[in-house]
N, C-alpha and C positions, 0 to 999 in steps of 0.2 A: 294436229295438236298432240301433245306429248300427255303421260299418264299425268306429270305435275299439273298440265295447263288446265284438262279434266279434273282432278281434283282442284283448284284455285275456282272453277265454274261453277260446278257443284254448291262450295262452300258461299259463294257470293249468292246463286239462287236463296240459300237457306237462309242466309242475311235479310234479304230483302223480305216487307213486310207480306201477306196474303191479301189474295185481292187481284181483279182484272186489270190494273192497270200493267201490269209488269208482264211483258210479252215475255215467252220461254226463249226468244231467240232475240233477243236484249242487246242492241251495239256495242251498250255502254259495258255489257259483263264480258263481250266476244273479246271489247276492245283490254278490258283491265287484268283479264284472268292472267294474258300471256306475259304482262309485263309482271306481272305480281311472282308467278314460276320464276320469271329473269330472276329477278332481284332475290328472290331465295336460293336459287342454284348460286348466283353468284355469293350469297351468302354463304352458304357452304364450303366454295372453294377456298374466301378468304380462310375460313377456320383452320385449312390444311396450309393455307401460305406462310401464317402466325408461328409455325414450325422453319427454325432456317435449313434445316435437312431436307423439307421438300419443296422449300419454295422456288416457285417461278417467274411471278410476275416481281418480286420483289426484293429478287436477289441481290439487282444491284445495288437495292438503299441499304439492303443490310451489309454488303460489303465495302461500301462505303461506308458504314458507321462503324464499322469493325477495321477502318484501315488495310483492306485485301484490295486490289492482291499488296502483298509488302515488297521489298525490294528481295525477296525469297522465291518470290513466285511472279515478279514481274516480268520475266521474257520469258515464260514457261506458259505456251497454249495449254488450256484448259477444258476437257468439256462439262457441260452443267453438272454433271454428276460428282467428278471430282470437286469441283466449286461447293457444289453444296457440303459435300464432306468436309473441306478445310473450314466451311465457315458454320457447320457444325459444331466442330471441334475449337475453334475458337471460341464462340459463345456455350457451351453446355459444358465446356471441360474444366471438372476439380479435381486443380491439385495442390500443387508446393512448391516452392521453387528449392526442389531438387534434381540429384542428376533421374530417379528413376520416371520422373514425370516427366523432364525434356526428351529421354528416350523413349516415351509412348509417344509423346506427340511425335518425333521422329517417322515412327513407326505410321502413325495416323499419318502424316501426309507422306508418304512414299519413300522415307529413308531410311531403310531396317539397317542399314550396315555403315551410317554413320557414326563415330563416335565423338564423345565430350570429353573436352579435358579442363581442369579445374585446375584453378591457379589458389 
């Protein structure tokens, strides 16, 4: 049993009314405590997924809702990490459509030494 499963057991003992009937070693709380930990750890993790800088499980919907990779990064391997950056940057980044905001994004995905020219 993990510390959370222990405390999920604990907290259901307390729940439950006083009185002989409720054995200490109870199937029914052996059985609910550890699914009740699941379902909060995986709580938790969603809350870090909810950020596209770290997520994992849900990369691909947000890069698919974000149209990544673009024909910019389409024959260009990627690992997670760079992934999450570009689609980071896609979604959290304010600017302008100026030259000095196209040259940060530059910069964000890996091209310091490209230039703009402006017609």
């Amino acid at each position: 049993m993990t510390n959370l499963d222990d405390e999920y057991t604990q907290l259901l003992r307390k729940l439950l009314p006083p009185g002989p009937t409720w054995d200490e070693e109870d199937p029914l709380i052996k059985w609910l405590a550890p699914s009740l930990a699941q379902a909060h750890q995986h709580a938790d993790s969603l809350m870090i997924e909810i950020n596209p800088a770290q997520s994992v499980e849900l990369i691909n919907r947000y890069e698919k809702l974000c149209g990544l990779p673009d024909k910019c990064l389409a024959n260009r391997a990627q690992t997670l990490e760079e992934r999450q950056q570009v689609l980071d940057a896609k979604v959290n980044t304010v600017g302008g459509i100026n030259e000095a905001f196209f040259k940060k994004q530059l910069e964000i995905f890996g091209y310091p030494t490209e230039t703009i020219e402006q017609f």
